[in-house]
C-alpha positions in Angstrom: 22.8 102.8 122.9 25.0 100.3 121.2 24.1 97.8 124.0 20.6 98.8 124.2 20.4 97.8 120.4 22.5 94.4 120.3 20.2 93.1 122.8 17.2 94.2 121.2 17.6 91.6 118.5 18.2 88.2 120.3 15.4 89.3 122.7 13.4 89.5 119.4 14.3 86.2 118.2 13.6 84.9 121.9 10.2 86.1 121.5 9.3 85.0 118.6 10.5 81.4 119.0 8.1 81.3 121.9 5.0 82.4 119.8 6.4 79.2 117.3 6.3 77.2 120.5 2.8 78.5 121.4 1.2 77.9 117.9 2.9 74.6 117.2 -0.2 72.6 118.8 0.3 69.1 117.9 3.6 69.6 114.8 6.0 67.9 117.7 9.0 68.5 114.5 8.1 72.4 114.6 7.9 72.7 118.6 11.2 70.8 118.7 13.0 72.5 116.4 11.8 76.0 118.0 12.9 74.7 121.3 16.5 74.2 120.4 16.6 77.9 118.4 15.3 79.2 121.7 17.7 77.3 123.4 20.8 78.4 121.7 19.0 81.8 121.6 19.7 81.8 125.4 23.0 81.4 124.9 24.1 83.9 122.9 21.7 86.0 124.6 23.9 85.1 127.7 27.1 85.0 126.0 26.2 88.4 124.8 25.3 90.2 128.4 28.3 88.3 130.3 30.3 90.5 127.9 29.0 93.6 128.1 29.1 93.4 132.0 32.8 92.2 131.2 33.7 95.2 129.1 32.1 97.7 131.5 34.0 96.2 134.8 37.3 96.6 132.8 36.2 100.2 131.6 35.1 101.5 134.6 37.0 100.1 137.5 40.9 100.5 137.9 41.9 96.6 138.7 45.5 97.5 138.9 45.0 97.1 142.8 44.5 93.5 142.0 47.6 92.7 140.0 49.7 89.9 141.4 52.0 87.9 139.4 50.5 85.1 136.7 53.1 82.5 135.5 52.0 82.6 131.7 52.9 79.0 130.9 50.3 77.8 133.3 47.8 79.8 132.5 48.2 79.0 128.7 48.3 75.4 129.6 45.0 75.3 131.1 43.2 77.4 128.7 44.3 75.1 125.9 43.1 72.4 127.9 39.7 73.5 128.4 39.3 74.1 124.8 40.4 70.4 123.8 36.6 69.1 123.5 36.0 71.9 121.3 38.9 71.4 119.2 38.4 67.9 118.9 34.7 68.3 118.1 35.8 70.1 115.1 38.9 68.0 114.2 41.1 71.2 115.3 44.9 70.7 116.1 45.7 73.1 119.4 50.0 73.0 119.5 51.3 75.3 122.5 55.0 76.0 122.7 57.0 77.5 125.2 59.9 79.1 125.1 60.1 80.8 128.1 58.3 80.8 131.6 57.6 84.2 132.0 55.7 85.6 135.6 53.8 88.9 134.9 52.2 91.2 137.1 48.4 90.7 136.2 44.8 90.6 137.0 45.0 86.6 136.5 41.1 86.2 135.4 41.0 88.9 133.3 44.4 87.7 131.8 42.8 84.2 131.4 39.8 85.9 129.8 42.1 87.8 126.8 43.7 84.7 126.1 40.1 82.7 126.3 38.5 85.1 124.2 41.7 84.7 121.1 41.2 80.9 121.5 37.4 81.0 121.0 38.0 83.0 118.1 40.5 81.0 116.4 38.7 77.8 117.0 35.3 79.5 115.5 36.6 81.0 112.1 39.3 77.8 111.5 38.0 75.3 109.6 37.7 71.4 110.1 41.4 70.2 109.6 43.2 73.2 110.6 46.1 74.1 113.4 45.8 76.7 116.0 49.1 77.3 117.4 49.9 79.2 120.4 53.3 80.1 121.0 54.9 81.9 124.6 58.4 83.6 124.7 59.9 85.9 127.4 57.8 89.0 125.7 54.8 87.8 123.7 52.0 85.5 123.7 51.3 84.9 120.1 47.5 83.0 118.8 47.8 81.3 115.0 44.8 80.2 113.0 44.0 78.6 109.5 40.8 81.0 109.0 39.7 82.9 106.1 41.9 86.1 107.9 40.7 89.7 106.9 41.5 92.1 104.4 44.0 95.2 105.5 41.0 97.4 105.9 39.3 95.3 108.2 42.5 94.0 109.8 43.0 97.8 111.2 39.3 97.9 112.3 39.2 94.3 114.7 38.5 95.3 118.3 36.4 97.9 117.8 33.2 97.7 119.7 30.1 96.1 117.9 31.8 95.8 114.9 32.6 92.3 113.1 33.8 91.7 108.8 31.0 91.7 107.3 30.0 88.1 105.7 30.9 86.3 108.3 28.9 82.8 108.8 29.5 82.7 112.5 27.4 84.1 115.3 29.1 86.9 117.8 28.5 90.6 118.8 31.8 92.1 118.3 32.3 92.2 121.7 35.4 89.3 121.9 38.0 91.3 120.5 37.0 94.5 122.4 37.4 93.1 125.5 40.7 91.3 124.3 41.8 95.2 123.5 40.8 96.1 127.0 42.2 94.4 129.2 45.6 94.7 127.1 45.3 98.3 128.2 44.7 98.1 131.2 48.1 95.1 131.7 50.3 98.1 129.5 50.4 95.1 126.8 50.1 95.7 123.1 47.9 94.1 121.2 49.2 93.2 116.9 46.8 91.5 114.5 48.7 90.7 110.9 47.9 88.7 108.1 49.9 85.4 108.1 51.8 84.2 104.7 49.9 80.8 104.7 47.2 82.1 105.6 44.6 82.9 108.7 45.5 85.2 111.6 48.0 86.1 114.0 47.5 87.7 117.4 
């Protein structure tokens, strides 16, 4: 039902960008600007469905029969590679320091998914300017941002299902985190949000 309802409302705005589209007629500035809210309504709309068939994989299906061993350092490496456009985009500092080269026994996309997922969020809520800093050591993987952070009562609710802080300016389902909290589970690895001193997150 939860499912059922977050699609309901980007199928919605779908719809009704293609009645704009239909009654345009000749307002070329109207039919254009429609096209590209339909068009990023396709993505999230995509974005959105890709997760949900993420989430339920992970729930339903035991993957441990998959796990082979992941060097971390790698991994990390080319995750905070394929998020240097976007950083740069957004005049975003991504630091990555190692101080280990751990190897853990893992589901290797679904480990590259976690990590994806706390690097798309830290990009998204840091502002232009910022640092996010991702750290490895023999025992923890550890994702640093420059956002707005949460308060204590919302820090204790993040990766619950559906449900994002309220007043947030960025688009998302609540599905990221959830899916974050998953596959932790599933790889026996706990999962820590805090507050940092200077502000922003910590994963």
């Amino acid at each position: 039902s939860d499912a059922a309802h977050e699609l309901r409302s980007p199928l919605a705005a779908l719809r009704v960008q293609s009645e704009v589209i239909q009654l345009a007629d000749d307002d070329e500035a109207m039919r254009k600007r429609a096209i590209q809210q339909l068009d990023s309504g396709i993505v999230r709309a995509t974005r959105l469905v890709d997760q949900l068939l993420t989430l339920s994989r992970v729930e339903a299906d035991d993957l441990r029969s998959e796990f082979q061993p992941v060097a971390l350092a790698p991994l990390l490496q080319n995750l905070l590679a394929e998020h240097f456009p976007q950083a740069e985009q957004q005049n975003t500092a991504l630091q990555f320091t190692s101080h280990a080269e751990p190897v853990m026994n893992g589901h290797p996309l679904l480990l590259g998914l976690m990590v994806r997922n706390l690097l798309d969020n830290a990009l998204r809520y840091s502002p232009s300017g910022s640092t996010v800093d991702v750290q490895l050591n023999a025992r923890a993987i550890t994702v640093d941002d420059n956002g707005p952070g949460v308060s204590d009562e919302q820090l204790i609710r993040l990766g619950e299902r559906f449900w994002r802080p309220p007043g947030q300016a960025q688009t998302g389902s609540g599905l990221g985190l959830s899916i974050v909290k998953n596959i932790a589970q599933l790889h026996g690895v706990r999962l820590q949000f805090s507050q940092r001193a200077s502000g922003g997150l910590r994963v």
